[in-house]
N, C-alpha and C positions, 0 to 999 in steps of 0.2 A: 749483687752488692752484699746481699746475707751471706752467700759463700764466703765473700773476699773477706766479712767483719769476720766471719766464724774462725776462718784460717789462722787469722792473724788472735784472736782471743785466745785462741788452742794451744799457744805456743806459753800462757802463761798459765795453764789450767792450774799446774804443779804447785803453783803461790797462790791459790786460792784456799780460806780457809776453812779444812772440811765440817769445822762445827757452828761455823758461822754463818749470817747470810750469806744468800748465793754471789751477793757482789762487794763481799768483805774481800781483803786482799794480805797475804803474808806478808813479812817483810822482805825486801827481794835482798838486801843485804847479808840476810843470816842465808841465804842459797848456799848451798855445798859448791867448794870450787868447780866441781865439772858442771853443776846443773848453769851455775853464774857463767863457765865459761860456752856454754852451749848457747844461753838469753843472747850473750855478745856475737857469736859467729852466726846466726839466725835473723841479728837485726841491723836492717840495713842503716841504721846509726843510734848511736848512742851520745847523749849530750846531755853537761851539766851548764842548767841555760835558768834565764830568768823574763820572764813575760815583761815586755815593755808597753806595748800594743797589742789590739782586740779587731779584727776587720769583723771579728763574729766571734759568736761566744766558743765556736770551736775552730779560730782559726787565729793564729797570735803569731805576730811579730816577739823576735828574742834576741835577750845577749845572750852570747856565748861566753860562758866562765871558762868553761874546757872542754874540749870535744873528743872522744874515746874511739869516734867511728864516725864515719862522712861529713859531709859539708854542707851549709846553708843558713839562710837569716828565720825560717819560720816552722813552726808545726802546725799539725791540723790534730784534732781530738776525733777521736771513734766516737761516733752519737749511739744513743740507746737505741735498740732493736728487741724483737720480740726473743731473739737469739744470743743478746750478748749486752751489758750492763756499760752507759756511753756516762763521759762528763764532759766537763766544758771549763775552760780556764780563767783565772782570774788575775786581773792584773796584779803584776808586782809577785808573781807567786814564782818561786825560788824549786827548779826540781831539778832531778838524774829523769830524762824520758832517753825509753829506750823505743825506737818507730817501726813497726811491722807494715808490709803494705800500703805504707805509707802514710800512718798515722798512730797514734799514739792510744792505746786502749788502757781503760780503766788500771789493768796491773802494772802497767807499762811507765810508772814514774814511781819516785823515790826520795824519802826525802836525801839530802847531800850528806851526808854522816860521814868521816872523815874515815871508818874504815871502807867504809862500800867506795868511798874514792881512792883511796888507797888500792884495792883489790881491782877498781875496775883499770888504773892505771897501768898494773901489770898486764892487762888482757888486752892494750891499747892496739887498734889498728892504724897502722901509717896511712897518711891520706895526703903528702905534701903537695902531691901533682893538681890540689885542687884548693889550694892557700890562698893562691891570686888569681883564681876565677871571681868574674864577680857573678852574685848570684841577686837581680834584679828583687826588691820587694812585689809583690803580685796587688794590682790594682784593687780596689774596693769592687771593682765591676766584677773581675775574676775571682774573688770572693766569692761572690754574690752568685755566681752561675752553679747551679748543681745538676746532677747526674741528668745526662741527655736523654729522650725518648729512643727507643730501640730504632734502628735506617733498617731500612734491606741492602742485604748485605749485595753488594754488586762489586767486588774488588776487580783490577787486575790482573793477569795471570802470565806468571813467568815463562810459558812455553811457547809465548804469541812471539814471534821473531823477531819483529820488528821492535819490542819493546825494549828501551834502555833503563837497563836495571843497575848501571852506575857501577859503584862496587861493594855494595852491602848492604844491610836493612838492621831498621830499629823497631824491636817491637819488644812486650813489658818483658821482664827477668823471670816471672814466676809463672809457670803455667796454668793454674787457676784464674790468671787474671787477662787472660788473652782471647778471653770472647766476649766480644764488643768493644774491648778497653776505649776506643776514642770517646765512647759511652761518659767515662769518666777524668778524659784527657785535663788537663792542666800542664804548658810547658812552654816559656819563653821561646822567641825564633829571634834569630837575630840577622841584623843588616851584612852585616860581613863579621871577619872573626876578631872579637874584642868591641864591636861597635854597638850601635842604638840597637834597641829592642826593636824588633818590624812587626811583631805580631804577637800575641798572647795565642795559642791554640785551648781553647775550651773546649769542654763537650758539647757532642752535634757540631760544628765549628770546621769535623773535617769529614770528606765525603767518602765513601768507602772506594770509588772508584779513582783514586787519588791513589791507593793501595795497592801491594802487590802480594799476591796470597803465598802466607810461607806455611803453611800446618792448615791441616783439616779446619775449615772457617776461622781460619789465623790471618792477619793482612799485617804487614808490616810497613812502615816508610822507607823507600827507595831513599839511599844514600848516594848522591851522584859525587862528594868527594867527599875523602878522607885525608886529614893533614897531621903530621907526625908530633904535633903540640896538642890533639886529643880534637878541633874543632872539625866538626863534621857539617856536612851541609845535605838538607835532606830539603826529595820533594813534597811541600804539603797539600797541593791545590794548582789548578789553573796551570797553563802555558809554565814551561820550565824560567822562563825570564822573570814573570812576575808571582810565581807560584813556589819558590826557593828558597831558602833561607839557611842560615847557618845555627848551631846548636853544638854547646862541648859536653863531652861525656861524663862530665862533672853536673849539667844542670840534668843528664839525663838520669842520674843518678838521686836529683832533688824533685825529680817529675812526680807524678799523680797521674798514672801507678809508674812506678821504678824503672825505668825504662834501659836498654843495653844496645851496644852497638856490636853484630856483627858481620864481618866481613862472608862475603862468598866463597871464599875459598876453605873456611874454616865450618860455613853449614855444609857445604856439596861432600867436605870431606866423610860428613857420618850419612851421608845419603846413599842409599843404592833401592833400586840402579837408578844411573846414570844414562840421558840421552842428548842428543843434541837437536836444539829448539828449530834451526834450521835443515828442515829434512833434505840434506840433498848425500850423495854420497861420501865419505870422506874415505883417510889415510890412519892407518895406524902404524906409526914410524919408526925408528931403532934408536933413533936420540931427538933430543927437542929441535929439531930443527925440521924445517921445510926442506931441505933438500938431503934429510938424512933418508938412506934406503928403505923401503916400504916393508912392512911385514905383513900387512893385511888388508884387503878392503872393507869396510866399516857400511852393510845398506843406508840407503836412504831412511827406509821404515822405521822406526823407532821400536815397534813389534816382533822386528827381527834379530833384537840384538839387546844384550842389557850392559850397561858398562861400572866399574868397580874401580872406585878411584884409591889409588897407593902414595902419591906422593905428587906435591904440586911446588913446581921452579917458575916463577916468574907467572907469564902465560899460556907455560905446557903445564900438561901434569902427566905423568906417568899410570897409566889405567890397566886393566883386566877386562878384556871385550871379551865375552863369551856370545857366540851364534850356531844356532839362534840360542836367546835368551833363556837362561838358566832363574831367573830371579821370580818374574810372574808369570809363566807359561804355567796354565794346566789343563793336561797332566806338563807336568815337566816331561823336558825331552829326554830319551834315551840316549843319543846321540848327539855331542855336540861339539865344540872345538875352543879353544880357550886360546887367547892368543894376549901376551903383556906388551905392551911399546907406550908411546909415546903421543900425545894428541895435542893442539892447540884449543885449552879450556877458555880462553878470555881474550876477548878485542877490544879494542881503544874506541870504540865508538858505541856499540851494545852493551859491552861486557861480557857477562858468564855466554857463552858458546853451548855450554852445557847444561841439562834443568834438572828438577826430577818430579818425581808423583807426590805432589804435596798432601795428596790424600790419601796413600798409599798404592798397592797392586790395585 
C-alpha cells in the first residue's frame, strides 16, 4: 500500500512547493503545457465534479460538471501515511481531481478556474464507449471494507491441461500494483450484460486459487467470454455456473486498483518461448490448416523445443520452432534447426493450446 500511495504522490512531486511545507501544493493550473499535458496522459481520469455524498470521509459520491478523462459516479482520497500527506472531502466542495491508482492525492485537485478548464479541454480524452455504461454507487458495506490481510498465495496455473482458461485475463494496468491486488479488490460483478449487480468483489472476498498465474506471483481472472460491446464475463469463485459473472471494461477501468482486459493472443504474442500445455506430439504445418502438408514434427517434451510466435489468424498462429530449444537451454545448443509453419494455438473448449513460463527460464 505505501508503494501504491508513494507512486501515485510522485507523479505530482513537480507541484509541490519547494519553500513551503512538505504538504503545501502549487498551483497545477500555472503547469507548463507539457508538464499539464503529461498530469492528463499519466491519470487514469481527470474530472470537474462536485461532492454530493460522503460513504467516508475519503470516499464521496459526485456530479459530474465535465469530465476530461474516464468514467464514473465516485472518488476515493489518498489517507496520510508516514510517506505521503492524505485529505479527505467535504461536502458540497467543487474541484478539478485528477486520480492516480485510483484515488485522488493531496496535489491531485484544483480549484475550476476557467483557464485550467479551458487548457484541460484542449488535452480532453474521448471516452464515448463508456457514456451509457452504468456505473453502480458502491454500498456503505463496500465502503466500509479495507485493505485485506495477506492469503497464501496458491493460484492456478496455465500449463495444467486440463484447465480452461476462456480467452483472456484481467488483472490491475500498472505493475506495481499486481502483488496481491485482490488485497485491495473493489469491483462490481454483474448478473448478465446490462443487468443487476450479483456481487461486490471486496478485499479477501476472492481466493487466490480462483486465479490463474500470469507473471512471477501475478494471478489474474480467467475471462471465459468476451463480447464485441466491451462486456466481459470472468471467473471469480466456486463452480463456473455459480462462480461467474459478467463486468465491462468501462467498470474495469473505475475498479480499485484499474484493472484491463487482455486477450491471449495479444499476451502469448510478446511471450517466448512458447510450449504446448498438452505434452503429446504435434505438427508443424505449411498453412493453417489440418490437412495442410507437414513441415516438422513438434516432441512431446516441452524441454526439447522452444516455440516463437509471428503471427496469429483465428485459431492458428504462425510460429518459429527451434529444436532443441534455443531460448532456455544452458549451455545453449550448438547445433540446432529452426523450422517456421503453422500450428493450432487455441481450442473451443480449453482455449490457449499454448502456454508459457510465467516466471521466466
Amino acid at each position: 500500500m505505501i508503494q501504491r500511495i508513494a507512486a501515485a504522490a510522485a507523479l505530482f512531486a513537480a507541484l509541490l512547493s519547494s519553500g513551503a511545507l512538505a504538504c503545501s501544493c502549487a498551483d497545477i493550473s500555472r503547469a507548463t503545457p507539457a508538464r499539464l499535458a503529461d498530469f492528463v496522459a499519466r491519470a487514469e481520469r481527470v474530472v470537474h465534479a462536485r461532492v454530493v455524498g460522503l460513504q467516508s470521509p475519503y470516499e464521496a459520491r459526485i456530479e459530474v460538471i465535465e469530465s476530461f478523462k474516464g468514467s464514473g459516479e465516485r472518488l476515493e482520497a489518498q489517507r496520510g501515511s508516514d510517506a505521503s500527506c492524505g485529505f479527505s472531502f467535504a461536502p458540497g466542495e467543487e474541484r478539478v481531481y485528477f486520480v492516480f491508482s485510483g484515488a485522488v492525492n493531496l496535489c491531485g485537485r484544483a480549484a475550476p478556474s476557467a483557464e485550467l478548464l479551458e487548457r484541460l479541454r484542449k488535452l480532453k480524452v474521448a471516452d464515448a464507449g463508456c457514456e451509457a455504461i452504468v456505473h453502480p454507487p458502491r454500498p456503505p458495506a463496500v465502503f466500509a471494507v479495507e485493505e485485506a490481510d495477506p492469503s497464501p498465495y496458491e493460484p492456478l496455473y496455465g500449463y495444467d491441461p486440463d484447465l480452461a482458461l476462456g480467452v483472456g485475463h484481467v488483472r490491475p494496468v500498472h505493475e506495481e500494483e499486481r502483488d496481491d491486488w485482490p488485497r485491495r479488490l473493489k469491483l462490481p460483478v454483474f448478473t448478465a450484460p446490462g443487468g443487476e449487480v450479483k456481487i461486490w468483489l471486496t478485499p479477501g472476498s476472492v481466493g487466490g486459487d480462483v486465479l490463474v498465474e500470469t507473471g512471477y506471483e501475478t494471478a489474474s481472472f480467467i475471462v471465459l467470454q468476451a463480447r464485441p460491446d466491451g462486456w466481459l464475463q470472468i471467473r471469480f469463485g466456486g463452480p463456473l455456473a455459480s462462480g461467474a459473472g459478467w463486468v465491462h471494461r468501462c467498470h474495469l477501468d473505475a475498479a480499485t486498483p484499474r484493472l484491463e482486459y487482455v486477450p491471449w493472443e495479444k499476451l502469448l504474442a510478446g511471450a517466448v518461448p512458447l510450449y504446448f500445455r498438452d505434452q503429446s506430439p504435434r505438427v508443424l504445418r505449411k498453412a493453417p490448416s489440418n490437412e495442410a502438408p507437414a513441415i516438422a514434427n513438434i516432441p512431446a517434451d516441452p524441454n526439447l523445443y522452444g516455440i516463437q510466435p509471428l503471427q496469429v489468424r483465428g485459431d492458428w498462429a504462425r510460429v518459429r520452432v527451434s529444436v532443441p530449444s534455443r531460448h532456455c537451454a544452458d549451455p545453449k545448443p550448438t547445433r540446432f534447426k529452426v523450422y517456421d509453419g503453422w500450428v493450432r494455438w487455441r481450442g473451443p473448449k480449453l482455449g490457449p493450446a499454448l502456454w508459457y513460463y510465467t516466471r521466466g527460464c
